[in-house]
C-alpha positions as a Markdown table, in Angstrom:
| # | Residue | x | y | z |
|---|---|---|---|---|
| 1 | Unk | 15.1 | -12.9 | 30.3 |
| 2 | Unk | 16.8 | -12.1 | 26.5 |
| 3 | Unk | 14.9 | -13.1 | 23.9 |
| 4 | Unk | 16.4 | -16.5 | 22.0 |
| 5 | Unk | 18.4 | -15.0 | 18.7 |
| 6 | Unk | 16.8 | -16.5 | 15.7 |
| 7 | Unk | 18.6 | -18.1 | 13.0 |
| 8 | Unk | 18.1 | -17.2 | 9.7 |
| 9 | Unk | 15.6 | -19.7 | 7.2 |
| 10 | Unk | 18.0 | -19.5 | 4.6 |
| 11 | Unk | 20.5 | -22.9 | 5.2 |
| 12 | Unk | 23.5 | -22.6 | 3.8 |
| 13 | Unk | 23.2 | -25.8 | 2.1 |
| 14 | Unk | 20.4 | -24.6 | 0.5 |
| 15 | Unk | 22.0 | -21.6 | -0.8 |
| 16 | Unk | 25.5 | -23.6 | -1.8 |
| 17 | Unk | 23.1 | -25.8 | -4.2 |
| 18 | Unk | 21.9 | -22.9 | -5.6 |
| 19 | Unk | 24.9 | -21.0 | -5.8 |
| 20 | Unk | 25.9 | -22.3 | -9.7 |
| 21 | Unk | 22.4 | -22.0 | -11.2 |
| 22 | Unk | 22.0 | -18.4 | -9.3 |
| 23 | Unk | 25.5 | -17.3 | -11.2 |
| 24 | Unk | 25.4 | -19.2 | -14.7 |
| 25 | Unk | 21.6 | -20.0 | -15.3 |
| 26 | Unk | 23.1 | -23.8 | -15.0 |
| 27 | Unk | 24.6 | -26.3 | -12.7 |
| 28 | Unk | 27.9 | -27.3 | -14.2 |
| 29 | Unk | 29.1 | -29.3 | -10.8 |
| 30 | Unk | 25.9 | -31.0 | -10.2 |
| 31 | Unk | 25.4 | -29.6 | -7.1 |
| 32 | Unk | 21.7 | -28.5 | -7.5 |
| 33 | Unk | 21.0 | -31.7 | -8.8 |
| 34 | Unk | 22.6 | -33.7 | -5.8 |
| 35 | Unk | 20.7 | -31.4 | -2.9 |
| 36 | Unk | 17.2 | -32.5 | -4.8 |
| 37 | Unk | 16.6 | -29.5 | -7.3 |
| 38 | Unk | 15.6 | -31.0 | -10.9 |
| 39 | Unk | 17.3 | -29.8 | -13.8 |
| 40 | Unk | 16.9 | -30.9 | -17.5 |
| 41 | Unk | 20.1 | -32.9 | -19.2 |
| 42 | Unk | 21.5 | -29.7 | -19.9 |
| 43 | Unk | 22.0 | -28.5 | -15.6 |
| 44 | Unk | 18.9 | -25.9 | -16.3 |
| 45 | Unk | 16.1 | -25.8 | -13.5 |
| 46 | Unk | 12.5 | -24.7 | -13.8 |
| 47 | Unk | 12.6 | -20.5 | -14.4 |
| 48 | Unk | 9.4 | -20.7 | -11.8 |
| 49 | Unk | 11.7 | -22.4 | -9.2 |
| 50 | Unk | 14.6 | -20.3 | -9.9 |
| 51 | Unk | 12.7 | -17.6 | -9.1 |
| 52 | Unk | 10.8 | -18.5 | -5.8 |
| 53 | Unk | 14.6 | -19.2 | -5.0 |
| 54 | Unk | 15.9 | -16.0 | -5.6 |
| 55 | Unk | 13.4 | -13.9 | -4.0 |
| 56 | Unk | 13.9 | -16.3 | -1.1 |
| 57 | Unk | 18.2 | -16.3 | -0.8 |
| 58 | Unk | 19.0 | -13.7 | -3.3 |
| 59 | Unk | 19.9 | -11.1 | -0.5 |
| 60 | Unk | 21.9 | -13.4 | 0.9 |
| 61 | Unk | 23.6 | -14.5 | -2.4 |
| 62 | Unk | 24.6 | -10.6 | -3.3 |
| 63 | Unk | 25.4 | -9.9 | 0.4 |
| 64 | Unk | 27.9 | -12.2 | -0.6 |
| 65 | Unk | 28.6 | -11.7 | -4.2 |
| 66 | Unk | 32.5 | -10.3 | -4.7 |
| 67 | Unk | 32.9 | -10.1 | -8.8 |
| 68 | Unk | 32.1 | -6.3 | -9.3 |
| 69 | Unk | 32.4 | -6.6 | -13.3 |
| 70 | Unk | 29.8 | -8.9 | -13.6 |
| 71 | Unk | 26.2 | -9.6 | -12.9 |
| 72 | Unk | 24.8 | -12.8 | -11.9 |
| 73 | Unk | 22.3 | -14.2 | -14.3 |
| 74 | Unk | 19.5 | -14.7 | -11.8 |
| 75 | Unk | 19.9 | -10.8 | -10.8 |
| 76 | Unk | 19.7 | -9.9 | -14.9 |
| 77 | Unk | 16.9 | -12.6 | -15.5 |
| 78 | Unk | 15.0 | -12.1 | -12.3 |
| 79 | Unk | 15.8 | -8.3 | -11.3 |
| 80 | Unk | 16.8 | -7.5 | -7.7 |
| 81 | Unk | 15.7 | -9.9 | -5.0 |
| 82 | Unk | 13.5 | -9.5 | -2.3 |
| 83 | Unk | 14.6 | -7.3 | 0.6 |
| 84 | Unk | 13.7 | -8.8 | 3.6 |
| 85 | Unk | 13.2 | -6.3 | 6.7 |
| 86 | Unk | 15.4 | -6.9 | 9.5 |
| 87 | Unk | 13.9 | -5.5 | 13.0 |
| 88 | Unk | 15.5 | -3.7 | 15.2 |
| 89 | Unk | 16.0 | -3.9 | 18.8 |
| 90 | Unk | 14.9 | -1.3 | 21.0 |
C-alpha cells in the first residue's frame, strides 16, 4: 500500500499573514494583525517572532518571491532562512 503524501506544516494562511511584515518589516493591510500576530501601533511585530517565522516559512516565502531587484527585509534583517530537507523516495 503507498504511503499517505504529507502536506506541508506551513498553511498558507499562515504565510499570507506574514507575507507584508516578511517584505516591509510592517503590516500596512492589517493582515498580521487580523490572523492573531501582535504588532505595536505602528504594524511592527516582535523581532523574536519574526524570526521563529522566517526560519519556519521563509523557504517557502522566497520559493515564491518574484521581485529580482530587491531584497525582502526579513531576508536582510534575518539572513537566509532555514532549509528544510526534503526526502527522497527510493
Amino acid at each position: 500500500m503507498p504511503r499517505k503524501r504529507r502536506k506541508s506544516k506551513a498553511h498558507p494562511v499562515d504565510l499570507m499573514a506574514w507575507e507584508m511584515i516578511f517584505q516591509t518589516g510592517r503590516d500596512y493591510f492589517d493582515d498580521a494583525k487580523d490572523a492573531g500576530i501582535e504588532v505595536d501601533e505602528y504594524g511592527r511585530a516582535d523581532d523574536a517572532a519574526v524570526a521563529e517565522a522566517w526560519q519556519r516559512l521563509g523557504e517557502e516565502y522566497m520559493d515564491n518571491w518574484t521581485d529580482k531587484h530587491s531584497k525582502p527585509w526579513a531576508l536582510r534583517e534575518f539572513g537566509q532562512p532555514a532549509v528544510r530537507r526534503r526526502l527522497r523516495r527510493r
